[in-house]
VOBA-1610 file (N, C-alpha, C; in pm, whole numbers, padded with zeros to 5 digits, always signed):
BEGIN
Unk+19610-02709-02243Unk+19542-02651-02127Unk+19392-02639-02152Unk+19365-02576-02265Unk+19233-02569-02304Unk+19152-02751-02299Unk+19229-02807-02342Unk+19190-02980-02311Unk+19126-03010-02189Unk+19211-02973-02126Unk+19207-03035-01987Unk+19124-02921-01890Unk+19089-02799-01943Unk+18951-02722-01878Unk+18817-02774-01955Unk+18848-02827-02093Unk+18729-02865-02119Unk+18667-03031-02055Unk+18767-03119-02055Unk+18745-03214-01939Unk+18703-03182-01845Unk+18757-03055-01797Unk+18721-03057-01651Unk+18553-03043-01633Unk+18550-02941-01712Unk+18377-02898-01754Unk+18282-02991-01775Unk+18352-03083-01881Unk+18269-03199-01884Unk+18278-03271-01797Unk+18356-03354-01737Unk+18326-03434-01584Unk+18234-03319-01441Unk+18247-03251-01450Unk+18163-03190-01365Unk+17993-03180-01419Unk+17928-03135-01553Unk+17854-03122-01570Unk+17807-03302-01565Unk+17849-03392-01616Unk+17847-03520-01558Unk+17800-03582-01414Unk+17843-03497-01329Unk+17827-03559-01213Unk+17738-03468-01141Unk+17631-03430-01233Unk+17514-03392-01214Unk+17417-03462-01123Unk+17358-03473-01054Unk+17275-03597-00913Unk+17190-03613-01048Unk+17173-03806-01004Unk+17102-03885-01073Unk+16928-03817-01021Unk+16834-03815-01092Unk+16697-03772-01041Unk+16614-03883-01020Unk+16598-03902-00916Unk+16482-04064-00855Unk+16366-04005-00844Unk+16256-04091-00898Unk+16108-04135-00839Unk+16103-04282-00809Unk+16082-04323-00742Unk+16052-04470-00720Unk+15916-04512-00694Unk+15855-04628-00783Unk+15737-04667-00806Unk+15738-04790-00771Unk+15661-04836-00662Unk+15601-04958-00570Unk+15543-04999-00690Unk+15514-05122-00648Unk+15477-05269-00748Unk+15483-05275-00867Unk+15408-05303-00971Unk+15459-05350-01094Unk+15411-05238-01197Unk+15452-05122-01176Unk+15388-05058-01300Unk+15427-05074-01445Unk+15552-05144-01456Unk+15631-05219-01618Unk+15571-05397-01565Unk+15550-05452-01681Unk+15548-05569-01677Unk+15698-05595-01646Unk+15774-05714-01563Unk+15888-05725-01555Unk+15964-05796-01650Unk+16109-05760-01713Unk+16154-05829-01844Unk+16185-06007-01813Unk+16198-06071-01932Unk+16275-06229-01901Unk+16390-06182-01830Unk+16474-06249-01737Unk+16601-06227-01689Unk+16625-06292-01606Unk+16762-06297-01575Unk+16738-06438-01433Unk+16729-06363-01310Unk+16694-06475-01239Unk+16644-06452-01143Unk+16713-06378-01057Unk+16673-06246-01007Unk+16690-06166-00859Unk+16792-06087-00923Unk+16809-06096-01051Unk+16872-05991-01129Unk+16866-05861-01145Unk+16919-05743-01163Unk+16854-05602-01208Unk+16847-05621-01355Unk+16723-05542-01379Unk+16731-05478-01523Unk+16706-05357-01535Unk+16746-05281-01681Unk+16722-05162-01667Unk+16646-05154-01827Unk+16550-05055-01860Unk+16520-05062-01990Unk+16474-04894-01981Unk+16476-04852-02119Unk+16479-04688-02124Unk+16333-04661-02172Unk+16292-04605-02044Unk+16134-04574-02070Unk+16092-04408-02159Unk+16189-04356-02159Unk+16124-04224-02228Unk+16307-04124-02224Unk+16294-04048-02300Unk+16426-03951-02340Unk+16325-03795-02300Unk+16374-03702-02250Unk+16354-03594-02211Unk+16478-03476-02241Unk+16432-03358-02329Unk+16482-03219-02353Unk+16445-03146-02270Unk+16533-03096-02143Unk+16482-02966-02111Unk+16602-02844-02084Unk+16553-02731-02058Unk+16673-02615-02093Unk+16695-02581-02140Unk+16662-02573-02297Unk+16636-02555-02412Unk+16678-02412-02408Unk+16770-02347-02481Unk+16859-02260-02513Unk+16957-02256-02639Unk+16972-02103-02640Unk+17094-02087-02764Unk+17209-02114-02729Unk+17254-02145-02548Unk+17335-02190-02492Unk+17394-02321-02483Unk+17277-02446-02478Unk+17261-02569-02486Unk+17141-02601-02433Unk+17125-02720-02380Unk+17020-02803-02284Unk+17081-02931-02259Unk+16981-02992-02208Unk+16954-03140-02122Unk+16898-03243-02148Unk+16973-03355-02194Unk+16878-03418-02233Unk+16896-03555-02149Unk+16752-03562-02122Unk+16759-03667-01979Unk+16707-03827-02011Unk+16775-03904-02011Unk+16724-04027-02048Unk+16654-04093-01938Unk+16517-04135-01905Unk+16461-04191-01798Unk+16459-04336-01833Unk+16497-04362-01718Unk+16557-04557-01690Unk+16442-04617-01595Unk+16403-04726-01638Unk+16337-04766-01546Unk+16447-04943-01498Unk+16483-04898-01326Unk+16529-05000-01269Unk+16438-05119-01203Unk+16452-05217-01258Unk+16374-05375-01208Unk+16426-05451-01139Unk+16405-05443-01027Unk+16464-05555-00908Unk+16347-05596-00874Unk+16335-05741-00919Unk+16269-05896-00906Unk+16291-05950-00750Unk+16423-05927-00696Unk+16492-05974-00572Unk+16375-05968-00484Unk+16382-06024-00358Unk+16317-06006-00243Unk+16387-05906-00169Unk+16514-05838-00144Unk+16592-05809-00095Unk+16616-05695-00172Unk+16620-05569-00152Unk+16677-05438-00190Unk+16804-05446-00244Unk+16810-05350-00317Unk+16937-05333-00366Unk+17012-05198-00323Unk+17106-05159-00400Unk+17213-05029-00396Unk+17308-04976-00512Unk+17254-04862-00591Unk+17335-04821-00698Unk+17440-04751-00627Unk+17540-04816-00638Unk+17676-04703-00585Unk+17773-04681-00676Unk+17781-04696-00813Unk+17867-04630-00875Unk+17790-04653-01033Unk+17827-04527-01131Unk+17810-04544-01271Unk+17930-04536-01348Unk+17969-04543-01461Unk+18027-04516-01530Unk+17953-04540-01721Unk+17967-04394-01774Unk+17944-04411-01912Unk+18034-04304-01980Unk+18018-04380-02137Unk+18061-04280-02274Unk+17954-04204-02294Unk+17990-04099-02358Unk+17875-04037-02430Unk+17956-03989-02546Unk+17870-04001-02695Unk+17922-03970-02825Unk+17815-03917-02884Unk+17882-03817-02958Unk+17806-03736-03037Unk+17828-03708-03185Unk+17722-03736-03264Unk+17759-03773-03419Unk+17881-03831-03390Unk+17916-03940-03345Unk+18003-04060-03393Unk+18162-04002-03292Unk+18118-03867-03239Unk+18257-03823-03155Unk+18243-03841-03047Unk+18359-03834-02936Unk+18363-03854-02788Unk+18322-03724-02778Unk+18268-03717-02649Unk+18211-03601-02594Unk+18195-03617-02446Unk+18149-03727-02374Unk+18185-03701-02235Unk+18235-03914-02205Unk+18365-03891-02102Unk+18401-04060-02064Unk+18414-04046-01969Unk+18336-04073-01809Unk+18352-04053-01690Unk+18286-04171-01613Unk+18332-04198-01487Unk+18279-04256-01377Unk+18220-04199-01264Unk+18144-04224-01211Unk+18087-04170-01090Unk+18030-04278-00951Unk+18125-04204-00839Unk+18098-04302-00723Unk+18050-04248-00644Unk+17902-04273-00611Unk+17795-04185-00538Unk+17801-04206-00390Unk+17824-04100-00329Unk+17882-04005-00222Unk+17749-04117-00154Unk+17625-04117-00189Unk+17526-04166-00088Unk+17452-04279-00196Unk+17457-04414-00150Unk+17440-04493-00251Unk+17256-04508-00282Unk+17249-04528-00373Unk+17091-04518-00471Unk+17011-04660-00418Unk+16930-04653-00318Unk+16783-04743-00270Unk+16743-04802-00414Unk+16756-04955-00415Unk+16662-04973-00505Unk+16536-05068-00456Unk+16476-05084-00413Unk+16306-05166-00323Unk+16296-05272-00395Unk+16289-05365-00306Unk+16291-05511-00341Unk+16165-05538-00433Unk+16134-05631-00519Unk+16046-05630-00578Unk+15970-05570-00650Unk+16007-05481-00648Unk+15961-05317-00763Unk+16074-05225-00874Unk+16031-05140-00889Unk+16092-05032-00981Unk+16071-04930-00916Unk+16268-04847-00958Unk+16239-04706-00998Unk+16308-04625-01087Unk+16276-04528-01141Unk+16293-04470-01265Unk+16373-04384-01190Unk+16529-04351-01286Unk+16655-04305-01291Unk+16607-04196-01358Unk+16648-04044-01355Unk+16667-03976-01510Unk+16868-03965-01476Unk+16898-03985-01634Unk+16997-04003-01598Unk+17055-03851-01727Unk+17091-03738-01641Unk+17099-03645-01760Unk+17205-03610-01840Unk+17225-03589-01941Unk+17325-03562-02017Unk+17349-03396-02058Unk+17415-03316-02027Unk+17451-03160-02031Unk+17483-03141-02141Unk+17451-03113-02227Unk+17526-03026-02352Unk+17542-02865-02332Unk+17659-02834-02387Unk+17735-02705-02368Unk+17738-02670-02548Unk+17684-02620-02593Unk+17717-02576-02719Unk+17811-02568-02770Unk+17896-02479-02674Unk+18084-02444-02696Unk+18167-02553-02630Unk+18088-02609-02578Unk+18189-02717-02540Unk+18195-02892-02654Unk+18027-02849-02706Unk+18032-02965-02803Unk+18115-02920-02918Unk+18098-02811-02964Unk+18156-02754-03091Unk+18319-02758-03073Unk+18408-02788-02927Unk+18549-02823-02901Unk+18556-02970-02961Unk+18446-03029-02919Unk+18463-03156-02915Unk+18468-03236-03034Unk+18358-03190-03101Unk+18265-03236-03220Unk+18291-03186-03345Unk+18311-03044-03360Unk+18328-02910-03442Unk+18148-02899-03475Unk+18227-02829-03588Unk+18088-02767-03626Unk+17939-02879-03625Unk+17821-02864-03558Unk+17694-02919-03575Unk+17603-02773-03593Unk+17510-02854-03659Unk+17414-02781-03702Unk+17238-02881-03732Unk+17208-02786-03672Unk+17027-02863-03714Unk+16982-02918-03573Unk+17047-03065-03589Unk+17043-03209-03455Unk+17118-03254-03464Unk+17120-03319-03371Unk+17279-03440-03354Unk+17212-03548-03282Unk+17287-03599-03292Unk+17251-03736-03280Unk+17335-03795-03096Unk+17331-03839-02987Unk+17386-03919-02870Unk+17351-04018-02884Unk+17466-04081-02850Unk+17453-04262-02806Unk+17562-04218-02649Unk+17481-04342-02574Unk+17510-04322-02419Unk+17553-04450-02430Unk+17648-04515-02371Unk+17689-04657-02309Unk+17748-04667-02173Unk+17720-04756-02117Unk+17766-04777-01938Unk+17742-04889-01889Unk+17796-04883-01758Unk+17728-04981-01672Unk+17685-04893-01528Unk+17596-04966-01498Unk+17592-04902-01360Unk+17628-05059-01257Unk+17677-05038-01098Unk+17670-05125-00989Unk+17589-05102-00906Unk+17504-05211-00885Unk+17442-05269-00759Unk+17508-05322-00660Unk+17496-05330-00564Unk+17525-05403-00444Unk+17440-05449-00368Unk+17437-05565-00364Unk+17356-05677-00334Unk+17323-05662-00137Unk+17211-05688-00107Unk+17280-05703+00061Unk+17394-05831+00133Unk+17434-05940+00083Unk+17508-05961+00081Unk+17673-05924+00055Unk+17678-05777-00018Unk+17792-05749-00031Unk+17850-05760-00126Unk+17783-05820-00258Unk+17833-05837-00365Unk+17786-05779-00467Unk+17910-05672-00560Unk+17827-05615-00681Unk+17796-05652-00841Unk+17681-05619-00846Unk+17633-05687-00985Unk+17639-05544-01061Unk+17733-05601-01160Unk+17709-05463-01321Unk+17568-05547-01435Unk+17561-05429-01449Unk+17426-05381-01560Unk+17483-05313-01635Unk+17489-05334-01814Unk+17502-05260-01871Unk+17408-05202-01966Unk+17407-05086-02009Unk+17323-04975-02076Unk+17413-04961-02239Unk+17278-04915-02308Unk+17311-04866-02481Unk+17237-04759-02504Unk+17227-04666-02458Unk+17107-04592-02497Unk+17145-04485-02657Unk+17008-04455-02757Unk+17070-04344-02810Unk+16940-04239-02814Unk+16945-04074-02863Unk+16856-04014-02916Unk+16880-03904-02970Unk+16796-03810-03015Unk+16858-03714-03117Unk+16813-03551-03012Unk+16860-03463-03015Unk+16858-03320-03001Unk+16878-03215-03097Unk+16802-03096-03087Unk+16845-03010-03149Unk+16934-02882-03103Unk+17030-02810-03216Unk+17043-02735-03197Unk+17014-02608-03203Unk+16977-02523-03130Unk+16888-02369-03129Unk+16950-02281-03104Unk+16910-02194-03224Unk+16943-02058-03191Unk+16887-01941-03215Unk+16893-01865-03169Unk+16794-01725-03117Unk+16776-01665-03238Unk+16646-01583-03242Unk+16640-01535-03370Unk+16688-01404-03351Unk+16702-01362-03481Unk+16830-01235-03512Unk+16742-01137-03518Unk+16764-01022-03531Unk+16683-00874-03507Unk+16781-00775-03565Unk+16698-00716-03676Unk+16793-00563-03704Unk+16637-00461-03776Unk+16697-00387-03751Unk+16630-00288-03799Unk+16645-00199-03955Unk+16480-00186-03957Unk+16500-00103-04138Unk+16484+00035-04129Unk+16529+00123-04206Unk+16484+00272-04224Unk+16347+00309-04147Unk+16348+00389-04080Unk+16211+00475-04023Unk+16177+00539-04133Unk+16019+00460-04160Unk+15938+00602-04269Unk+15871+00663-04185Unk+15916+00777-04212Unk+15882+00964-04194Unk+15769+00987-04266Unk+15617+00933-04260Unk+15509+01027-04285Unk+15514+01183-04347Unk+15523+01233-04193Unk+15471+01372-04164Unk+15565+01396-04088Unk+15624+01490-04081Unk+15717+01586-03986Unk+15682+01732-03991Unk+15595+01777-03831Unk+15604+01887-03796Unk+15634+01966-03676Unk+15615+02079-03656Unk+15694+02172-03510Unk+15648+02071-03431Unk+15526+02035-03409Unk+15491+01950-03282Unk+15547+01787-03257Unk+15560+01742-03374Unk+15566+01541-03380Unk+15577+01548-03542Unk+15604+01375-03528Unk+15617+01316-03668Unk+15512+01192-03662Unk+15476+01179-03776Unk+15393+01056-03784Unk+15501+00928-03852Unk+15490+00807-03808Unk+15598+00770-03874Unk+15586+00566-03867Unk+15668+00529-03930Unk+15617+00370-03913Unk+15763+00317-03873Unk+15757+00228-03815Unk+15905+00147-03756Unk+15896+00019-03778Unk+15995-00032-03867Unk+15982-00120-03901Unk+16099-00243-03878Unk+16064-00347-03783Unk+16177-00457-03741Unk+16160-00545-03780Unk+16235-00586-03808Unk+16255-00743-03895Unk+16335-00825-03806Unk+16272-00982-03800Unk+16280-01106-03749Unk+16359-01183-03830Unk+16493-01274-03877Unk+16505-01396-03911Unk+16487-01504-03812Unk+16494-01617-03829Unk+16520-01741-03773Unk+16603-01817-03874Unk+16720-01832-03798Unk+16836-01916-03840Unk+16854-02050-03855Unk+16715-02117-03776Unk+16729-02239-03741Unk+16627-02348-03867Unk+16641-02426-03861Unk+16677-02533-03979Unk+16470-02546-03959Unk+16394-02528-03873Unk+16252-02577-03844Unk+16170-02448-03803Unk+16093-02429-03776Unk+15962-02270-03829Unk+15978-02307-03658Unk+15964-02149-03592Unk+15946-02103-03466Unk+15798-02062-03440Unk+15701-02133-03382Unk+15581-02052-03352Unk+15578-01985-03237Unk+15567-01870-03265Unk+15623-01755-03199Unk+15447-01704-03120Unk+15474-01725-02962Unk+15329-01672-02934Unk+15301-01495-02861Unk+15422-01442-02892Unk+15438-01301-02833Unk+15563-01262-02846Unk+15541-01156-02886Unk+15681-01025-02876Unk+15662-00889-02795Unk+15710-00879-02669Unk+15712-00803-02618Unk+15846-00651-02646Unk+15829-00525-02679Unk+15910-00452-02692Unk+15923-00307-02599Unk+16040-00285-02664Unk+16037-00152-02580Unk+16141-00096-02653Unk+16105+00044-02719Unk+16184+00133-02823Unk+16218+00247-02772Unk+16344+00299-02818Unk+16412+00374-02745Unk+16478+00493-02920Unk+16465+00603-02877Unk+16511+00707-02977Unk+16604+00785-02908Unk+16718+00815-02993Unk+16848+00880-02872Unk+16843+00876-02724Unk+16803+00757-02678Unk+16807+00689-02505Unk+16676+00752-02440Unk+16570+00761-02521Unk+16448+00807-02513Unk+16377+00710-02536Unk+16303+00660-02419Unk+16184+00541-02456Unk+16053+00613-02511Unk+16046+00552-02666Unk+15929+00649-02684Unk+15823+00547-02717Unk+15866+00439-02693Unk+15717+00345-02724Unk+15731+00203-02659Unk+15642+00179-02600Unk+15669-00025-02578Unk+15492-00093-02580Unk+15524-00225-02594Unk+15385-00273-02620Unk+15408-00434-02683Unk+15321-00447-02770Unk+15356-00598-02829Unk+15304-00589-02953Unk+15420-00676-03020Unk+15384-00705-03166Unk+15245-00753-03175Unk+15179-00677-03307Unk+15016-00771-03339Unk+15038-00920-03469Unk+14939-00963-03439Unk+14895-01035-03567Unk+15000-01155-03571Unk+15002-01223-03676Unk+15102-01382-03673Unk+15213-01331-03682Unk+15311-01381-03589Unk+15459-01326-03501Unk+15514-01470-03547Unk+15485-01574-03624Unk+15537-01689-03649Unk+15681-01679-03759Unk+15789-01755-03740Unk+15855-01752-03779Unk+15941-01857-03872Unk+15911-01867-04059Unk+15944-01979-04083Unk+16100-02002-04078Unk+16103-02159-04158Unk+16218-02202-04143Unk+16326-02144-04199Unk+16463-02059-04181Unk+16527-01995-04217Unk+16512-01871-04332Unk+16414-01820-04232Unk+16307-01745-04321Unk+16323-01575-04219Unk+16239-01512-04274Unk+16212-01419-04171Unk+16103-01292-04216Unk+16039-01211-04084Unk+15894-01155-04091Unk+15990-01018-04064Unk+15841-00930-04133Unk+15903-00748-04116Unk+15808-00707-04060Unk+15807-00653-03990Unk+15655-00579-03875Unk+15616-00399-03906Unk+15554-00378-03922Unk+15535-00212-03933Unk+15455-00232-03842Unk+15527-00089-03771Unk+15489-00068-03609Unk+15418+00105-03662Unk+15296+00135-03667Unk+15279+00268-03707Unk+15240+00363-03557Unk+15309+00471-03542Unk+15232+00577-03441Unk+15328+00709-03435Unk+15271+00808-03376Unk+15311+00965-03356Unk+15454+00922-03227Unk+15499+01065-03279Unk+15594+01104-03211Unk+15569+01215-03160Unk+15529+01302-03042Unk+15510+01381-02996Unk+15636+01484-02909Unk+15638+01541-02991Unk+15780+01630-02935Unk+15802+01692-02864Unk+15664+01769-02801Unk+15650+01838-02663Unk+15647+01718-02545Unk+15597+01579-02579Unk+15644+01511-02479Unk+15768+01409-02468Unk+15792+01387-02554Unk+15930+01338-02617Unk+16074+01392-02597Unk+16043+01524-02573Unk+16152+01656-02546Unk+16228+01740-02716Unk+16353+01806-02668Unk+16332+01881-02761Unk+16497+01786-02853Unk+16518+01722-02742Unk+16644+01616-02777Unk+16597+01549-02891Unk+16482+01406-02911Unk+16404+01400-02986Unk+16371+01502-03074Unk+16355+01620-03063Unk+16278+01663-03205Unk+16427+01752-03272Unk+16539+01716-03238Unk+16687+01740-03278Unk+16709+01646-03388Unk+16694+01533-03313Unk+16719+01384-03387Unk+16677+01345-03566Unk+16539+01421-03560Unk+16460+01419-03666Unk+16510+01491-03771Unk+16610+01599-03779Unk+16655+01683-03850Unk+16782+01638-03902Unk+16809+01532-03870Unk+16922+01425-03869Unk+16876+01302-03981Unk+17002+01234-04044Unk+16964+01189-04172Unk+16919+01055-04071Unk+17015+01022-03959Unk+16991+00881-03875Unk+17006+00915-03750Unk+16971+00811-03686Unk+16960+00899-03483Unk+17007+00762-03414Unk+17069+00733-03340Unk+17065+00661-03229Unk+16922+00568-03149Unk+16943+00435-03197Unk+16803+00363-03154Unk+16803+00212-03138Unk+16746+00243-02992Unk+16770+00082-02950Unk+16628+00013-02916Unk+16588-00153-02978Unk+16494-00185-02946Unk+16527-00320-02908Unk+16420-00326-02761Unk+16494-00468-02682Unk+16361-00507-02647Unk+16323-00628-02598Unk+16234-00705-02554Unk+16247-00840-02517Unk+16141-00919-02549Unk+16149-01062-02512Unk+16048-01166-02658Unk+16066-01229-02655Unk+16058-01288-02756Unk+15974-01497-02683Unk+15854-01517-02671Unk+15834-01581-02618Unk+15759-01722-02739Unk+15851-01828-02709Unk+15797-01907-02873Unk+15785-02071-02801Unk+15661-02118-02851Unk+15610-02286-02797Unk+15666-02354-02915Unk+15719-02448-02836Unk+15780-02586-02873Unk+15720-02681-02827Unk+15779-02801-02917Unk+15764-02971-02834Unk+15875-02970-02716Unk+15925-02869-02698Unk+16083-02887-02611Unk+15997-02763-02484Unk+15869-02737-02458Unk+15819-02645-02402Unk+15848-02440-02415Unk+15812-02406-02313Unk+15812-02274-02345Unk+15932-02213-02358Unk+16000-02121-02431Unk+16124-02101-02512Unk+16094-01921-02519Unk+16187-01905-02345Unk+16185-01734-02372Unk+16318-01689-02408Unk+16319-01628-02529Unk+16454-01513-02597Unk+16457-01379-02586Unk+16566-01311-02488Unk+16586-01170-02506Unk+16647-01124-02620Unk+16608-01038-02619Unk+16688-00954-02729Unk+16691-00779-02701Unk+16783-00752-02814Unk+16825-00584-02738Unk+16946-00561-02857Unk+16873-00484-02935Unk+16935-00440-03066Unk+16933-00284-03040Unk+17074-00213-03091Unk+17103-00069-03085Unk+17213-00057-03240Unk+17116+00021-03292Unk+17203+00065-03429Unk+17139+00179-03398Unk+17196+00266-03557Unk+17225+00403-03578Unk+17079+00358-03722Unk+16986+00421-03646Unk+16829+00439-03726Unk+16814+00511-03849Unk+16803+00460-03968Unk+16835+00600-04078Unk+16630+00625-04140Unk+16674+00739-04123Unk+16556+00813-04191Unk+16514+00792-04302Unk+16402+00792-04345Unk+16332+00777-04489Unk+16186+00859-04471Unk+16238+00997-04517Unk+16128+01126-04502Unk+16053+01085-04627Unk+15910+01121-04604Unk+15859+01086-04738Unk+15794+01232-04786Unk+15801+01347-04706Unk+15761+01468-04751Unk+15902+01576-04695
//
């Protein structure tokens, strides 16, 4: 059963709409081929969606019809394999058939869905990148009525990503008096992933027994190496007359209840890459007087 929902998943994320631009006259030199033939050749591979979830990776095709006479993509069919496994085998017969302009080109993206949990059914365990190879044909239909197959090889590589981890260290306790504590908070960053995260902002927001007592943004280099990880000291007062008296309970306590959540915003070659996060442990004290 589980088989046959994960098929199902995969033929649907499959039959994703092909993405057209179409470009009048010759912007590719046109390949050798015979005459009034299609060709197709793979002008560029595209990542986008980029997540701890999965992404997209879109192979852009550029279609060449030499013909005088327009054409019509009305059906595809391809494999898709991953590190050397099946991962998606489907056909697709398009509901509204694909314009192709006589004498010109246009560029297909033709996308491929990865599901993390659905590759890891498929594939098992990956880690780092993996590797796709795409094979197919697509049909034309001629205005005469007759269809011509084209076949495709494509391959390229993706990575896999995942969010960086967050826990928290002991609160040092400065100063503790009737009014506030002076005190430093200190969160720590790993990154799990196999390549350094340049990290261009951390946005937070800290919470002491369901008491927001601070938010703002991390300072200074927030970069994150390769399966590595950064500790931040966050220093400022705790004010207990405005904090309440719940808060200044907490403090008399070896550990307190404390949650810190934000956003986590990091540049890639795969573009901008926003991560929530929202960590709640039990905060332990480290009084230093």
């Amino acid at each position: 059963m589980n088989g046959q929902r994960r098929k199902k998943a995969l033929a649907a994320a499959a039959r994703a709409a092909l993405l057209v631009v179409l470009f009048w006259g010759a912007a590719w030199p046109l390949p050798a081929a015979a005459k009034d033939e299609i060709t197709l050749a793979l002008k560029d591979k595209v990542i986008k969606d980029l997540s701890s979830s999965g992404l997209t990776l879109s192979f852009q095709i550029a279609v060449v019809n030499p013909a005088r006479a327009p054409r019509e993509l009305v059906r595809y069919r391809y494999r898709v394999r991953i590190d050397q496994k099946e991962y998606i085998n489907t056909e697709i017969t398009l509901s509204r058939p694909l314009p192709v302009p006589a004498d010109g080109e246009t560029l297909i993206a033709l996308p491929v869905k990865i599901t993390y949990d659905l590759l890891r059914q498929a594939v098992g365990p990956v880690e780092g990148q993996a590797l796709c190879d795409i094979v197919g044909d697509m049909f034309f239909l001629t205005e005469r009525g007759k269809e011509q197959r084209v076949a495709f090889a494509y391959s390229g590589e993706f990575p896999i990503f995942k969010d960086p981890e967050v826990d928290l260290l002991p609160l040092d306790v400065l100063d503790l008096t009737v009014g506030g504590a002076d005190v430093v908070f200190h969160p720590r960053f790993k990154n799990p992933n196999g390549y350094d995260l340049v990290v261009e902002a951390i946005d937070y927001e800290l919470y002491f027994g369901g008491r927001l007592i601070l938010s703002g943004a991390i300072p200074d280099d927030k970069s994150l190496p390769l399966r590595g990880e950064k500790t931040f000291a966050l220093p400022f007062l705790v004010d207990f007359f405005e904090a309440g008296d719940e808060v200044r309970a907490e403090f008399s306590k070896d550990e307190f209840p404390c949650r810190f959540s934000g956003q986590i915003r990091i540049a890639s070659v795969w573009g901008l890459l926003v991560v929530r996060f929202d960590r709640a442990q039990p905060l332990r004290l480290a009084k230093k007087s």
